[in-house]
C-alpha positions, 0 to 999 in steps of 0.5 A, spaced: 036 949 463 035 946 457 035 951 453 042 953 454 044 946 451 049 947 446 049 940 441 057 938 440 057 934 433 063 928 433 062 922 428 067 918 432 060 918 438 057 911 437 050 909 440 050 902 445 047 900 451 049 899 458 048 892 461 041 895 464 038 897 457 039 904 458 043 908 452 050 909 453 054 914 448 062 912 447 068 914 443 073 909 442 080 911 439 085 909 436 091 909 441 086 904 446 083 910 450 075 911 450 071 916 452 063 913 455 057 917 458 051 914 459 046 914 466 046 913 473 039 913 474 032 916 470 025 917 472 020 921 469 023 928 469 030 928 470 036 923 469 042 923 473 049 923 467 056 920 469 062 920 464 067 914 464 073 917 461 080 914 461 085 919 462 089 918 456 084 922 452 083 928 457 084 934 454 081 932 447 074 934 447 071 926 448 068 927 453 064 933 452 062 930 445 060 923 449 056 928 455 053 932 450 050 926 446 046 923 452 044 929 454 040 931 447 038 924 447 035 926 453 032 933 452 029 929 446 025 925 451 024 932 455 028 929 461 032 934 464 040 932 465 044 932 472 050 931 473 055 931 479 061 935 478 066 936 485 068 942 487 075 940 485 075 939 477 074 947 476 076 944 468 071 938 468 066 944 471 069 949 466 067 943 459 060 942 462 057 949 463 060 950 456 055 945 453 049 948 458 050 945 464 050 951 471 052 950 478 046 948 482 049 950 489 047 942 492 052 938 494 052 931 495 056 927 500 056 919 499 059 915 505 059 907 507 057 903 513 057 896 515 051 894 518 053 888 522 049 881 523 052 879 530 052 883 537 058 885 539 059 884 546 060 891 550 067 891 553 067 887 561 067 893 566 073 892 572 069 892 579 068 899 582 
């Protein structure tokens, strides 16, 4: 719900651009640690958010001030912002409902497979 978004001002958050154009917010500090939110992916109606945040600057605040620019950009382009949250993170969870995020009830599963070019030979059988 976009109008629950709740506008969080750092003057440390910088505008930049990911390799693929698309805008990416980020907080460099002084003691090396960086804090970064930018997009997965976009279409016409909502976007997909990440955070990148180095452990250093956990429990600082960055990571919301960077999630909370990308997400104004958005909403400034009426797209509305999704983002991934495990089930595990109950403090990531708890920062993002406070910018207006909600819990949508959808999990996500990601898996890898190999797709094999070659046939493997089934095993020989013995003579029955």
């Amino acid at each position: 719900d976009m109008k629950r978004h709740k506008p969080v001002v750092n003057v440390l958050v910088v505008e930049s651009q990911s390799p693929s154009g698309w805008p990416r917010y980020e907080i460099h500090t002084a003691d090396g640690s960086v804090a970064a939110a930018g997009l997965n992916w976009k279409g016409p109606r909502f976007a997909e958010i990440y955070l990148d945040l180095d452990p250093k600057a956990r429990g600082r605040g960055l990571g919301a001030s960077v999630l909370a620019a990308i997400t104004q950009r958005l909403i400034g382009e009426r797209i509305s912002p999704l983002y991934r949250v495990g089930d595990d993170d109950l403090s990531l969870r708890a920062e993002v409902e406070g910018l207006g995020f909600h819990p949508t009830g959808i999990h996500t599963i990601t898996c890898q497979a190999v797709l094999r070019t070659q046939t493997i030979a089934a095993p020989a059988r013995s003579p029955s």
